[in-house]
N, C-alpha and C positions, 0 to 999 in steps of 0.2 A: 681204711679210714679210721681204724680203731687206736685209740691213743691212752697211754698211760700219762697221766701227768705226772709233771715232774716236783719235783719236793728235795729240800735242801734239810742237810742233819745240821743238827744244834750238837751245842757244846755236851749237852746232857745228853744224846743220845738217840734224840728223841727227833722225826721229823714233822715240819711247817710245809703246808702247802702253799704255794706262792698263785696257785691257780683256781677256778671254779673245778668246782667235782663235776669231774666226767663219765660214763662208760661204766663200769665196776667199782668206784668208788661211790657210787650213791646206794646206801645200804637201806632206804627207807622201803618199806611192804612196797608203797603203792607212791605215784605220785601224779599232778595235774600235765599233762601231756600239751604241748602247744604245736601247731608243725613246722615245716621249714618254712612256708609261706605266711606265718602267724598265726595260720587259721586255731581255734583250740578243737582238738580231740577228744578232754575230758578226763576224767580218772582213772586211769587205768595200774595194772600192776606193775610193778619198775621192772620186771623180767618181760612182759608183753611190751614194756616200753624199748627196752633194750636190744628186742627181737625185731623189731623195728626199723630202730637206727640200724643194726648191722646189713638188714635186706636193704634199707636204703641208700648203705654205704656213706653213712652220717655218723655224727657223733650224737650220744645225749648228754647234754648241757642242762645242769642246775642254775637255773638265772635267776631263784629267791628261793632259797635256802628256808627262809621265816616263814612259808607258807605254810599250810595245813589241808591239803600234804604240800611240800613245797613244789615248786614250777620248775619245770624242765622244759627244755627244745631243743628238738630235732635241727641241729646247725654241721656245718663244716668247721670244725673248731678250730683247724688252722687258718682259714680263711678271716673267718673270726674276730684270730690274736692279730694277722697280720693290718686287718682294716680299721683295730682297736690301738697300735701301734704308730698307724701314718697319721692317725687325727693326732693321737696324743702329738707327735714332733712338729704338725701342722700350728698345733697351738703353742708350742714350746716357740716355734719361728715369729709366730705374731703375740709375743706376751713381751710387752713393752716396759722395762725397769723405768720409774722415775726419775728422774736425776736432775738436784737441783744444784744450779749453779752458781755463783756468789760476786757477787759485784761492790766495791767495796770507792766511797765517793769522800772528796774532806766537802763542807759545807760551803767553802768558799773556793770551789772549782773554778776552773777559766772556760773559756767558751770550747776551745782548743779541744782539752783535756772530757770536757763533759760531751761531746760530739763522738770520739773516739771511745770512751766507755756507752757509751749510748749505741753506737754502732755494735759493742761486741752483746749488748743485750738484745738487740734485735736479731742477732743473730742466734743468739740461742730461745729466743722465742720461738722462730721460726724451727726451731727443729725438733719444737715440741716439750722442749726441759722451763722445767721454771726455775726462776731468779731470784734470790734474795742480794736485797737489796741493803747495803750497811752504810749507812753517815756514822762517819769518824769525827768526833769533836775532842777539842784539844783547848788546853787553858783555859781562856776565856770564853770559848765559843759553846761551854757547855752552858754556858748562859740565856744564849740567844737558841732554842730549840725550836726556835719557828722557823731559821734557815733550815736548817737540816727537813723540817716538815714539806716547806717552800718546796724544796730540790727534788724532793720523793715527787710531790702531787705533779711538778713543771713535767719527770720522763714517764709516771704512768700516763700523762695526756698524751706522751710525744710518741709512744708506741701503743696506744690504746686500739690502736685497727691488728695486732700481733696479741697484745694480751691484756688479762683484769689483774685489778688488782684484789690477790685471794686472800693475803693478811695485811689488814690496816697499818702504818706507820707506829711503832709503838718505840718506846725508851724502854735502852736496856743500859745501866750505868750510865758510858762515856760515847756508847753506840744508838742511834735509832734506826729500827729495820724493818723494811715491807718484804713482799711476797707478791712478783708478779705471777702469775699462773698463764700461760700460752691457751688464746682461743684453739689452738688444731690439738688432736690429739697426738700422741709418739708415732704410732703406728700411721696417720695419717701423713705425718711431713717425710717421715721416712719414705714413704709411696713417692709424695710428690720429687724430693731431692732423688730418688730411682729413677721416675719418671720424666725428670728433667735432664739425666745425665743419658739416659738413653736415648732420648731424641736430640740431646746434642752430638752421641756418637752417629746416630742415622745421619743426622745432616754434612757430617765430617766423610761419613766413608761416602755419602752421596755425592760431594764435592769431588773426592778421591777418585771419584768413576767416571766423573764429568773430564775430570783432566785426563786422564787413563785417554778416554774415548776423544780427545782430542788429539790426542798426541799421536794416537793410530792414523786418526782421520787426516793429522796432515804427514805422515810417512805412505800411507796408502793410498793419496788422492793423487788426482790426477798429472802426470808427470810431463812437464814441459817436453814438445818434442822436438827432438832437433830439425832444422830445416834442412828437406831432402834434396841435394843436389842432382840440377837437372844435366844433362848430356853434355846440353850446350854450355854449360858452366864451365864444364873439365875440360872445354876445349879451346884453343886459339879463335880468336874470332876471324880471322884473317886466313885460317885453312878451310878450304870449303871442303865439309863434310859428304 
């Protein structure tokens, strides 16, 4: 179980340890001893510490260097990196990027028009991204900024069960812009759009079984049988048998 760590050369010459001090790399007299189980041991000398680890087929692991003396534990250091390893990619899987999306409205929209952009923001509501929201004013209409205000407040009510409103409608030039913010979080809607499309494939391959198991049933069911001709059938009625 004895390990040398590994360490990378620099340009100078010179090497960077990339890992805690293990085994022979901890040069301190003495240090605070913990055991495999946490329990603490106490201060002992880093050679009695090191005598140790090797009867127990461990590593000694510096886990606070700043101590005085610093803290060591008796660990499996490959074990260790490798359970130090899965969390880190566990939480790389669930580390959710922002991502905000852009919707862009004129002030005097059609019903049409403001239905189908309404639709693509609920749609990314729901999957977690937030919306910014742009009124385009033109010519005249930068006159009138109560429409463009009007049209923000009418879609935050209209998806207000999806998301808040997390920046107020404000004027920028020729643009005024909100910020809806999605009640679920990333990582939530992403669960549920998972969990949605897996129980849509369950109920499809379930379907898929149901017909499967039909189609046997009526290839393997009961086969009409032919009607078995009796003696007297195969014969003249007029010959007496």
């Amino acid at each position: 179980m004895w390990r040398k760590p590994f360490s990378i050369c620099t340009s100078s010459g010179g090497h960077i340890s990339t890992e805690l001090r293990i085994n022979d790399r901890i040069r301190v007299p003495e240090v605070r001893l913990v055991g495999p189980n946490g329990e603490t041991v106490g201060i002992v000398p880093t050679n009695d510490a090191l005598r140790l680890a090797q009867e127990a087929d461990l590593d000694l692991v510096e886990i606070a260097p700043q101590g005085k003396p610093p803290v060591c534990k008796l660990m499996d250091y490959g074990k260790f990196k490798y359970e130090n390893a899965q969390k880190a990619r566990e939480a790389r899987r669930n580390q959710t990027n922002v991502i905000i999306k852009e919707m862009k409205l004129r002030p005097k929209i059609d019903a049409h028009d403001y239905e189908t952009k309404k639709g693509h923001v609920v749609r990314f509501l729901k999957a977690g991204d937030k919306v910014k929201i742009t009124i385009m004013f033109r010519g005249r209409e930068q006159h009138r900024p109560e429409l463009g205000f009007r049209l923000l407040q009418r879609l935050a009510a209209d998806v207000e069960e999806l998301g808040f409103i997390e920046s107020s409608p404000k004027q920028d030039g020729r643009n005024m812009i909100m910020v809806l913010g999605p009640h679920k979080k990333k990582a939530d809607a992403k669960a549920e759009v998972k969990a949605a499309k897996d129980a849509a494939a369950a109920d499809l391959a379930a379907d898929r079984a149901d017909e499967v198991a039909e189609r046997k049933a009526a290839q393997t069911g009961p086969v009409a049988q032919k009607k078995e001709r009796r003696r007297s059938e195969n014969l003249d009625a007029d010959i007496d048998v």
